[in-house]
MIMAR-313203 format. One record per residue (C-alpha): z, y negated, x negated. Coordinates in steps of 0.2 Angstrom, whole numbers, plus 5000, padded with zeros to 4 digits. Layout:
// residues N
ZYX/...
***
This chain:
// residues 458
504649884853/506249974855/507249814862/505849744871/506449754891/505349734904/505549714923/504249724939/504149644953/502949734966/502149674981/501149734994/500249894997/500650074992/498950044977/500249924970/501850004968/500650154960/499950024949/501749944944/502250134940/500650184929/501050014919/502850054917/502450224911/500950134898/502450044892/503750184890/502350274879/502150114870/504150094863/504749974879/506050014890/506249964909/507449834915/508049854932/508649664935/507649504930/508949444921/509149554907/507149584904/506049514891/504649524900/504449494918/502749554927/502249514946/500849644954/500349554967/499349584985/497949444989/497749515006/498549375014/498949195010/501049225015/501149385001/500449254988/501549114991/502849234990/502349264974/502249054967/504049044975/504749184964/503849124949/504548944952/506449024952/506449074936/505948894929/508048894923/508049054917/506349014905/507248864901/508648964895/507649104886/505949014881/505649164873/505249264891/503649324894/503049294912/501649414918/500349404935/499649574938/498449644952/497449564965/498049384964/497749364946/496049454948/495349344963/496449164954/496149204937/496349044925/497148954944/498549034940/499248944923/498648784932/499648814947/501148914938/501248844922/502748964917/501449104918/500949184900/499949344907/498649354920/497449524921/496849614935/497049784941/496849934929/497249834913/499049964913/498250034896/498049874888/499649794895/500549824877/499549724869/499349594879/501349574879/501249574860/499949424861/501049324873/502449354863/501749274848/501349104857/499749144865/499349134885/498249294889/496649314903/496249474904/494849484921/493749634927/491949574921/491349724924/491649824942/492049674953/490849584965/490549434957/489649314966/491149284975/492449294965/492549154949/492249204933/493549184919/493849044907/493349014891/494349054876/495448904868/496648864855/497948924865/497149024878/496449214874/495349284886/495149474885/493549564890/494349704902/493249854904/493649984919/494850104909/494950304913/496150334926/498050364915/498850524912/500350504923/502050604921/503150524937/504650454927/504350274932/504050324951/505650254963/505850434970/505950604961/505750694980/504250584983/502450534973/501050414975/499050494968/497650394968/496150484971/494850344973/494950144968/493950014978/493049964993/491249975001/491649915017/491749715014/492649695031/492349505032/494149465033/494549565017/494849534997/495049694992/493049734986/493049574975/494649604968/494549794965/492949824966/491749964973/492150124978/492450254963/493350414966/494150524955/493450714950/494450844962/495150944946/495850784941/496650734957/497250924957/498050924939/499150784943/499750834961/500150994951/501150884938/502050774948/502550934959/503351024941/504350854940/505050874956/503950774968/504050874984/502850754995/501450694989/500350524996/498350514993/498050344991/496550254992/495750095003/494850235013/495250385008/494150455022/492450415012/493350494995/491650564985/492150754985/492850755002/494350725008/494850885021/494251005005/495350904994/496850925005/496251125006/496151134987/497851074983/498851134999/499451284989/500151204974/501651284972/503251164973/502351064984/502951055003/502250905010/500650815009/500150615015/498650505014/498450325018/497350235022/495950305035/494350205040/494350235060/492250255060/492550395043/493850505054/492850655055/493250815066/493250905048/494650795042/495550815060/495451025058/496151005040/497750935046/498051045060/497551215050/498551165037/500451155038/500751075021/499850935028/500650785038/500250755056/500150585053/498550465054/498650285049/496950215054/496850005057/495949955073/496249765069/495649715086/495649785102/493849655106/491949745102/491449545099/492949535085/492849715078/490849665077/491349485067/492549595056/491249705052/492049845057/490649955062/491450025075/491749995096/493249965105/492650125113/492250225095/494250195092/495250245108/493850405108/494450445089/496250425095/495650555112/494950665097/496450665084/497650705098/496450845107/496350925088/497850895080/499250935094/500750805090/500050695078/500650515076/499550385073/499850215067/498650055067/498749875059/498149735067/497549545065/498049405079/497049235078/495349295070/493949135069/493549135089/494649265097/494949215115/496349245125/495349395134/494949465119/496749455114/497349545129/495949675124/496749705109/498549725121/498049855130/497349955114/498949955107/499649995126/498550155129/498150225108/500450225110/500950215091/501950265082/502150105072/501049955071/500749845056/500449655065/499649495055/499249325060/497349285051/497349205035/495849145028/495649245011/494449135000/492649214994/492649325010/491249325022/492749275038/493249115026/491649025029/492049045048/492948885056/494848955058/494848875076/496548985082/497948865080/499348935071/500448915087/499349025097/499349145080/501249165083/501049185101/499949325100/500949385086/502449405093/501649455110/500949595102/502649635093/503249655110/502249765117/502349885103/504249905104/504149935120/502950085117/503850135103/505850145111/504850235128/504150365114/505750385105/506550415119/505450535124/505950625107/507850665110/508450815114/506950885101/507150965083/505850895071/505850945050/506650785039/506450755021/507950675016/507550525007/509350485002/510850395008/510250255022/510150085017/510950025036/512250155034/512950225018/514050365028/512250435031/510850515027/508850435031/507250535028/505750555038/504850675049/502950735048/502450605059/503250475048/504650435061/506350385052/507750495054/509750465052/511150565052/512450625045/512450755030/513150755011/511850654999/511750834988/510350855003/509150734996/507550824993/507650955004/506950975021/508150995035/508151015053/508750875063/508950845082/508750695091/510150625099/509950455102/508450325096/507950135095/506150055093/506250095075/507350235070/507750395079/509850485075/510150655074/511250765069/510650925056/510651105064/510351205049/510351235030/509151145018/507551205013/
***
């Protein structure tokens, strides 16, 4: 297997690029080695995102590139992984007939195999039977001559080291897969299935491993991480001492889950970030009721009164969907002023797309895509002009950066981010990266605040 190459592609949420990195490290153990272009790969794999229609057709186009390449080297392997292959299954060797791989999520154990029969002339189907909600999802094909279709059972979670991850400084850990809340707009339940949480020794032993390789911040991942089984302000209380560690994240927060408990966690415990990321999707009770959100317009701006009243300084970020089946323009502005009065930090903003075998895809999609865009960018606009008032607001303070590494804009400089999850740049020698350093703000834009370092590393 020595010689056997293989490149990811990654799209999508944080879930993904921790999947992409478990698979990679399957694969090291396994005799492969990693290619960092396309070109000199054997095998190239997509883990995909099926949240929205754009981040899939992103995915067809790539695949499509590489028809001169296959036609070059018919020996490549061509790979779908994720959430697209789970909820398109046998679709995909009918729409992308280059493909010789699809499996869902969690198949990063059996991945080596599966290579091995698409290298021997096979196309491979490897589905979640078993954990996924399928009565609305299709179930996979039947076997043929050319066509082996793997019974994927849900596999322990993996053993992980870190060497695969894009940062040494920095580490994704998943402490729960899944979804309960079937929002009606969203996949994710039918494509990952329900909600299963890891064991809190578990979660604790890998946080203490990835800290021994280096990893300074640590991410809790999970599609809520609010309703993780053990609780999450105790998990954050049980590993806030791991020693090596200095910062710790977790995305993503439920808005009805954000409990008082979690909110005295963060502000009792200096390890962890003062940052919230918790989607509102609508600023409209009607829409939020149509999402099944199981929250108010009223129950979200009253968290965000809470979190900042508990947790002094806290940033908090929201996503957002324009154009839901029957949104009005009232119930747009709604949805304005939210974004207007909650003042992000950073707002995530996506025009509706109907996502086949959800509840919201049997609605009529009666927004037309040029009032989509509208309110899109409307809602762009606004944002931006709450987040350069708020930058602005920032210069002249000092706030803790971990240096991420030299900035992509600006090689003569160094990016990293603060607790909040503000960007910072300024200038300093890359030897930096990894450390925390005080930074004062000097000057600011909508998304990136400039500074300039006041002491030595920590």
């Amino acid at each position: 297997m020595a010689n056997i190459r293989v490149h990811f592609e990654t799209f999508g949420c944080q879930m993904n690029k921790l999947d992409s990195e478990a698979a990679g490290e399957a694969l090291l153990r396994a005799g492969f080695e990693i290619a960092d272009d396309p070109d000199s790969a054997d095998v190239i794999l997509f883990n995909t995102c099926s949240v929205r229609q754009h981040a899939e057709e992103r995915v067809y186009s790539r695949i499509g590139a590489l028809k001169h390449l296959k036609r070059r080297r018919p020996h490549l392997v061509i790979g779908v992984m994720g959430c697209m292959a789970q909820k398109d299954g046998e679709l995909v060797f009918r729409r992308a007939p280059l493909v010789d791989i699809v499996c869902g999520p969690r198949h990063e154990a059996g991945l080596a195999g599966l290579i091995a029969e698409a290298r021997s002339g096979r196309r491979v189907l490897a589905l979640d039977d078993g954990r996924i909600v399928r009565e609305r999802t299709a179930r996979p094909a039947r076997a043929s001559a050319d066509l082996l279709v793997v019974d994927h059972a849900p596999h322990p979670y993996m053993e992980r080291d870190g060497r695969t991850r894009p940062s040494p400084f920095q580490a994704f850990t998943a402490i729960m897969l899944g979804c309960d809340n079937f929002c009606s707009y969203c996949v994710v339940p039918y494509v990952r299935g329900r909600e299963e949480s890891r064991p809190p020794e578990d979660v604790a032993a890998e946080v203490s491993r990835l800290a021994e390789s280096g990893a300074r911040e640590i991410t809790l991942l999970g599609q809520n991480v609010n309703s993780y089984a053990s609780g999450l302000p105790q998990l954050l209380r049980r590993i806030h001492d791991t020693p090596g560690l200095k910062r710790i994240r977790f995305i993503t927060s439920h808005p009805k889950d954000v409990s008082d408990d979690l909110l005295a966690a963060m502000a009792e415990l200096p390890k962890v970030c003062r940052h919230l990321h918790a989607p509102a999707q609508s600023g409209s009770t009607r829409i939020l009721h149509l999402m099944n959100r199981r929250y108010t317009r009223e129950d979200y701006l009253d968290m965000i009164d809470r979190a900042r009243r508990i947790v002094p300084g806290i940033e908090i970020a929201s996503d957002f969907i324009v154009g839901f089946p029957t949104e009005t323009e009232d119930e747009f502005r709604e949805t304005a002023d939210v974004v207007r009065r909650a003042e992000f930090n950073q707002c995530f903003i996506f025009k509706y797309s109907p996502r086949p075998g959800t509840k919201a895809a049997d609605m009529a999609d009666d927004v037309p895509d040029a009032v989509k865009k509208r309110r899109n960018t409307e809602l762009l606009a606004v944002q931006e002009e709450v987040s350069v008032r708020r930058n602005r607001e920032k210069q002249g303070r000092v706030f803790d950066v971990l240096v991420e590494g030299v900035s992509k804009n600006d090689p003569r400089k160094l990016s990293g981010r603060t607790g909040g999850n503000d960007i910072v740049v300024f200038e300093g020698p890359e030897s930096l990266a990894g450390r925390i350093v005080s930074v004062r703000i000097t000057n600011s834009t909508a998304l990136t605040l400039f500074g300039e370092k006041i002491n030595d590393e920590r």
